[in-house]
N, C-alpha and C positions, 0 to 999 in steps of 0.2 A: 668467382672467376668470371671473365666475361667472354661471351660466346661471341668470337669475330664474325664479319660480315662476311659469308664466303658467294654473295653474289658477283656474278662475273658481268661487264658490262661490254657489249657486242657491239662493232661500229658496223658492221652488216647487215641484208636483210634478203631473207628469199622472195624473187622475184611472187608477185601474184598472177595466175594463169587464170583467163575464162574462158570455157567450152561451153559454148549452145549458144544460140544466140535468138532472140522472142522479134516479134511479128515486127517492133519497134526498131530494131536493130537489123530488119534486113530477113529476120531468118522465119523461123516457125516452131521454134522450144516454145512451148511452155513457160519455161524456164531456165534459169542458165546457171552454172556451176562454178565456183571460183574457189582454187588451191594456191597455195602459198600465203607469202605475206607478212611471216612467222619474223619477230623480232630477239626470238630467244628458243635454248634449249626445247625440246617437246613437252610441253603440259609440265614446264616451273614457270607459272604466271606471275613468279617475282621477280622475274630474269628479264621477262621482253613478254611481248603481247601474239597472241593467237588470231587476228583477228577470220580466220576461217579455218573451223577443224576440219580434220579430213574426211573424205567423203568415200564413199563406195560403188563401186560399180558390178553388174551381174553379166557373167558372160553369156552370150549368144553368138550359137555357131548357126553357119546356112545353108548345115544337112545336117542327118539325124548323126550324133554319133556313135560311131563303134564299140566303145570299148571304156565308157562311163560308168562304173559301178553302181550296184542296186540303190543305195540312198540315193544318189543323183537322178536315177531313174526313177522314183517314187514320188520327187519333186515335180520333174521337167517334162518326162513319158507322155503325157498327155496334150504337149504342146512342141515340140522337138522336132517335129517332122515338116513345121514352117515358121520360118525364123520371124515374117512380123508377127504371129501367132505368140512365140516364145518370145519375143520383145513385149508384149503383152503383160506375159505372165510376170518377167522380173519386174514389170511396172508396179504390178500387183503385191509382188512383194518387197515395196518398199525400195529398189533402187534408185541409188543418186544418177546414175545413168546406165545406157547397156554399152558393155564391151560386144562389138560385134567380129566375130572373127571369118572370113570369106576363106574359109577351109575347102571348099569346092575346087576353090582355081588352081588349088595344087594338081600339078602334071597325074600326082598318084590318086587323086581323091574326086578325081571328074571332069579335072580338066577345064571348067568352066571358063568361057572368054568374059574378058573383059564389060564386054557389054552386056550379060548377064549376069556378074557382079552390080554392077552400076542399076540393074532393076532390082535387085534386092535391097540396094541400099534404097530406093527412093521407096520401096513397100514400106522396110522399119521404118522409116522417117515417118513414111501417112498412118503408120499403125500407133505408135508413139509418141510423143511431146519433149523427151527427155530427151539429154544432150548425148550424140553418141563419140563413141571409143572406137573406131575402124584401123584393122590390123589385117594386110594380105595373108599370103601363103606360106612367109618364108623362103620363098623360091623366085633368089635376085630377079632370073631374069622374066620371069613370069609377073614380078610384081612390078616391073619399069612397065610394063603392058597397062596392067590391072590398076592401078591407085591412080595414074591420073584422071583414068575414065573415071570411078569411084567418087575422087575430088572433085571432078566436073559435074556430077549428077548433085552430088551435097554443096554446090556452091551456096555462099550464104549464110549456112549454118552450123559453122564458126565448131567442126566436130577437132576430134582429137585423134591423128593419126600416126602408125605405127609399121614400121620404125625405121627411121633412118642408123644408117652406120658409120663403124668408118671407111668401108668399104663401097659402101653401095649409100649414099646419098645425094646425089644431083636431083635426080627423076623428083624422088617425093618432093624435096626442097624447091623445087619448082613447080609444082603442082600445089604446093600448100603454099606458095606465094601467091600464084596465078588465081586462085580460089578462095581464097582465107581461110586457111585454117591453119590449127596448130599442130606440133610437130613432136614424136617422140624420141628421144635419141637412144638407144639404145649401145648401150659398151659390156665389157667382159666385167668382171668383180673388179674396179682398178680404176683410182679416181685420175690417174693419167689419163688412161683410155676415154673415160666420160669428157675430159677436158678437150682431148685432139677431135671428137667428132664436134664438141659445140664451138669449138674455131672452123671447122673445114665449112662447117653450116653457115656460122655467122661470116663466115667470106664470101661466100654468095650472096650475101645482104640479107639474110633472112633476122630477124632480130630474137637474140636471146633470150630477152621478155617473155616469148611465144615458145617457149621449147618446157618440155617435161621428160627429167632423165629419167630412163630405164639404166640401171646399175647391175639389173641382174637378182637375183634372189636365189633362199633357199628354201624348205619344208624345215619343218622342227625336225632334230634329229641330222637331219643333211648335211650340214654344213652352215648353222645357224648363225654360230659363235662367228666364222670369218666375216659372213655377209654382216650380220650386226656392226664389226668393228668398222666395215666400210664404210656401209651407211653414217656409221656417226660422227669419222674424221672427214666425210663429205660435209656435214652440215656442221660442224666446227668450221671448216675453214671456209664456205660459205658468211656463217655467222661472223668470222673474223677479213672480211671484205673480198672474197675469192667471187669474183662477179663471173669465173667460170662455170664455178660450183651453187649459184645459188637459184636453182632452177626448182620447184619442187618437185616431186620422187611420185613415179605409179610404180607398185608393184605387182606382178601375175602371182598372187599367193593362191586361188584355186587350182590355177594348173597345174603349182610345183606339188602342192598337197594331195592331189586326188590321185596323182601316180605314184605314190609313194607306197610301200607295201602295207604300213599300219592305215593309211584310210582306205585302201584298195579291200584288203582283203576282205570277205564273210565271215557269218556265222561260226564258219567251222574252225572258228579259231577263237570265239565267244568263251569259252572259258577260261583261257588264259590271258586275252586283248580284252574283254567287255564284248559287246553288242557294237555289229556295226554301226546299226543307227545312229549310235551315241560318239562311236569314236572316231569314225571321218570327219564330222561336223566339231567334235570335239581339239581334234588337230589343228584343221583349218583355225578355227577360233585362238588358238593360242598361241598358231603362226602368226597371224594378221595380229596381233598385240604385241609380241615381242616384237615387232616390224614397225609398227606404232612410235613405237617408242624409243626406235632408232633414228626416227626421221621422216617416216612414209608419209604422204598425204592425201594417197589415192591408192585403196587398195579394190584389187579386182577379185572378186570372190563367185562363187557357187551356191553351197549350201545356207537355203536363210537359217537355219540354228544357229549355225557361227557367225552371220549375220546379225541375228538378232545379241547375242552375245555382243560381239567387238560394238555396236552400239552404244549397248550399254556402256560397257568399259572407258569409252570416248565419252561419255557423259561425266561417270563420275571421273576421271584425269580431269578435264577442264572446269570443274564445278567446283 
């Protein structure tokens, strides 16, 4: 009997995104970082071509925070209490870039202005080489303050910012024009929702090339099974010529993981969960792989054991 061809042939392609940008280009990376580009399915290299696998990023916040549980703390504790310090340390361990999160400027968390935002962002810059990931407060009207000043300090160097909505996108979209840089969109679970913020964006002239959706995410266990199915009728219909949808995908997999009750919890639950040590790092790890493999091409992680894990993982899928 003979075994049919069940390859599917794609007339689409996700767009390819670069963040950082080296001494050549204007900026002062190091190095620079390029997602997308994917001519097929995730890692079926008989489908369509990979030519850049996904990459990782480690986050840094710019204050110590509250309420990190002990593995994290075992990693980070020693560097935490100054963000280009900790922008340091994830260099050290092997990140593609750092996610920087300006947690301060929330109204509840410090308050910080604008224009001390904008000095923190120029310290990571002088302490690191690596392309950053800058995301405000969450707090609309605090962050129409905060991210132009932010974009104006990083002009140049071509970072990756977060996030525009469907709500609240003018400010950043002009500030990442005014500055170059790139742009994250962020929507609910709902590849409508992903579609109407990158019209509202691309009407302002900002070009679609230059955007990376945020879709939203889950923890294993959460809600996995929905976010998966998202993810992958987003990159089907990308792959099938949706030039709304073919932007590539960052996901916040360390934040949704580390609040979760199986990586939060301690010890005192080790006989029936395992060891902490093992099993935060453990979750994370087999979030970012099932996520993987949905479509992701920038995952933002934490813990380097699942780090070092989804590595590997990405090695052998594309090998």
């Amino acid at each position: 009997m003979t075994v049919p061809d069940a390859k599917e042939k794609w007339s689409g392609q996700i767009n390819p995104v670069t963040i950082g940008a080296t001494k050549a280009e204007g900026g002062t990376r190091g190095s620079t970082v390029t997602v997308g580009g994917q001519t097929g399915i995730p890692f079926l290299s008989f489908e369509g071509e990979t030519p850049h696998t996904p990459v990782i990023a480690l986050d840094v916040l710019d204050k110590q925070p509250a309420d990190w549980p002990k593995p994290l703390e075992e990693v980070y504790g020693d560097a935490w209490s100054d963000p280009a310090g900790w922008a340091v340390k994830v260099k050290e361990l092997g990140a593609d870039l750092v996610n920087l999160r300006l947690v301060s400027t929330h109204p509840d968390e410090g308050d910080c202005s604008p224009e001390e935002a904008a000095e923190t962002v120029k310290a990571v810059l002088e302490a690191v080489d690596l392309p950053l990931i800058i995301w405000g407060c969450d707090v609309p009207d605090k962050d129409q303050k905060v991210m132009p000043k932010v974009a104006e300090a990083a002009e140049g160097e071509n970072c990756l910012l977060g996030a525009v909505t469907e709500t609240e996108y003018r400010t950043l979209t002009a500030a990442a024009q005014a500055y170059r840089h790139k742009l994250i969109a962020l929507s609910p679970c709902d590849i409508n929702k992903a579609k109407q913020v990158n019209i509202l964006v691309s009407d302002m002239g900002y070009p679609l090339e230059d955007i990376v959706i945020y879709p939203s995410t889950a923890a294993l266990g959460y809600g996995m099974e929905y976010i998966y199915s998202i993810l992958e009728r987003g990159r089907l219909a990308a792959l099938s010529g949706d030039r709304l949808m073919a932007q590539p995908v960052i996901l916040d997999v360390g934040h949704e993981v580390w609040r979760a009750k199986e990586a939060r919890s301690g010890d005192e639950v080790a006989e029936i969960w395992g060891p902490a040590g093992q099993r935060g790092p453990a979750w994370e790890a087999v979030t970012a792989t099932d996520l993987l493999q949905g479509g992701c091409d920038l995952l933002v992680m934490r813990h380097p054991k699942a780090v070092e894990v989804v590595r590997g993982t990405i090695s052998q899928l594309v090998n």
